[in-house]
matplotlib code that plots the C-alpha trace (Angstrom):
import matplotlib.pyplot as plt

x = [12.9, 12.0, 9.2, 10.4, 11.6, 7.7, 6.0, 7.8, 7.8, 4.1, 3.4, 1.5, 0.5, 2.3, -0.6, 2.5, 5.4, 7.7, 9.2, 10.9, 13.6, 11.3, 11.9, 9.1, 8.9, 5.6, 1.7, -1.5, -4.6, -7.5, -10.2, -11.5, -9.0, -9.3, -7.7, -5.4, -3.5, -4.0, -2.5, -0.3, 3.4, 6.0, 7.3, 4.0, 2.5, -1.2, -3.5, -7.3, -10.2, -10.5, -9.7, -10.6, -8.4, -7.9, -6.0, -2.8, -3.4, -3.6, 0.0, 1.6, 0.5, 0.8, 4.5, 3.8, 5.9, 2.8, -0.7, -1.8, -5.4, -6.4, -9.1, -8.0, -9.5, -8.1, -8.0, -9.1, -6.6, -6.5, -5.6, -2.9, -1.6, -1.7, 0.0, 2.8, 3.0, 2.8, 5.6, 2.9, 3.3, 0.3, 0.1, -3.2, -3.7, -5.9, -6.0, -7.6, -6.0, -5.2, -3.8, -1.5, -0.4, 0.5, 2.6, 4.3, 4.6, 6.3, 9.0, 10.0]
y = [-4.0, -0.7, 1.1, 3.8, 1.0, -0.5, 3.0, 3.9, 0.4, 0.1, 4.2, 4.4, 7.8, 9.5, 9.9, 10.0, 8.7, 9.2, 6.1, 5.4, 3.1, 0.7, -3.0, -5.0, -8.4, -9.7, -8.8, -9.1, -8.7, -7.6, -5.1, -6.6, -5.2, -7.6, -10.1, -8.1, -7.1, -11.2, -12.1, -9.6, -9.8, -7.2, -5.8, -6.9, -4.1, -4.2, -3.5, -2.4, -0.1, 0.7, 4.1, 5.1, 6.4, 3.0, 1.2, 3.6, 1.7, -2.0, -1.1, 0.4, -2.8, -5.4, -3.2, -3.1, -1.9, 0.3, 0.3, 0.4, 2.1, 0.2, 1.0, 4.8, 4.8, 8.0, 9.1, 12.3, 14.7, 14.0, 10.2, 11.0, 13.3, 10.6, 8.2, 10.8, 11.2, 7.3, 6.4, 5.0, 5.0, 5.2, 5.0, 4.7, 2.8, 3.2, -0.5, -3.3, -5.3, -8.2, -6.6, -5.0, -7.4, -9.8, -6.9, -6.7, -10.7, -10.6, -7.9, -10.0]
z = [-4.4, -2.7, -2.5, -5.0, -7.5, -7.4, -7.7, -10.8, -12.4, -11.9, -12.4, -8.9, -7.8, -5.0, -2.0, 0.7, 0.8, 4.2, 4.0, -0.4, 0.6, 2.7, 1.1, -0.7, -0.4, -1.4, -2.0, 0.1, -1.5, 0.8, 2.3, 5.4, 8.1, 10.7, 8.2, 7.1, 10.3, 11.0, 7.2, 5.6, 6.1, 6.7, 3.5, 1.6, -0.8, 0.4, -2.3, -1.1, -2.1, 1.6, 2.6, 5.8, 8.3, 9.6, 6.8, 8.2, 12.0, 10.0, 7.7, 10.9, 12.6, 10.0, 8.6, 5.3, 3.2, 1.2, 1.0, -3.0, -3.4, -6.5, -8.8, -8.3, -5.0, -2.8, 0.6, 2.4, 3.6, 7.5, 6.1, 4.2, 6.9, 9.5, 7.3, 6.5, 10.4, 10.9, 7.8, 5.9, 2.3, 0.4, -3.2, -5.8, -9.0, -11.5, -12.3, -10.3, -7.2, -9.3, -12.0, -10.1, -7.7, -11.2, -12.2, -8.6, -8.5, -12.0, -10.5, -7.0]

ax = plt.figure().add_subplot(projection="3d")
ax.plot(x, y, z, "-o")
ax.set_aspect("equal")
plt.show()
């Protein structure tokens, strides 16, 4: 499914989104960004309540597919702007990580 498809199935919240047509394939779960760039897969959604400028370095790295803020974390501007610039998608959620990531699981 792409990344469009999820976002509207799920009603995430547009933070940027450069990159609509970029195929999910799976989920990762997890704030700690060392592990992340060594675990996630490309195409995974990655759902954190990080949001510092360096979850756009770990997706880039790790090519997710999106990074889901959950718990309606945000980002600041100069993130957001640095994902666009990156082709980072970046979504939020209101609802918590595993929440969502059951709703993903039940769409793949």
């Amino acid at each position: 499914m792409t990344v469009d498809f999820l976002a509207a199935k799920l009603n995430l919240e547009p933070v940027c989104c450069p990159n609509p047509q970029k195929e999910v394939t799976g989920a990762y779960i997890g704030d700690l960004l060392s592990w992340v760039m060594g675990r996630a897969k490309a195409g995974d959604a990655w759902l954190t309540i990080m949001s510092n400028i360096n979850i756009v370095a770990v997706a880039a790295l790790a090519d997710t597919a999106l990074i889901i803020l959950t718990e309606g974390v945000t980002v600041d501007e100069k993130t957001a702007e640095t994902a666009l610039s990156k082709g980072v998608n970046i979504f939020t959620s209101q609802e918590p990580a595993y929440e969502t990531a059951v709703k993903i699981s039940q769409l793949l």
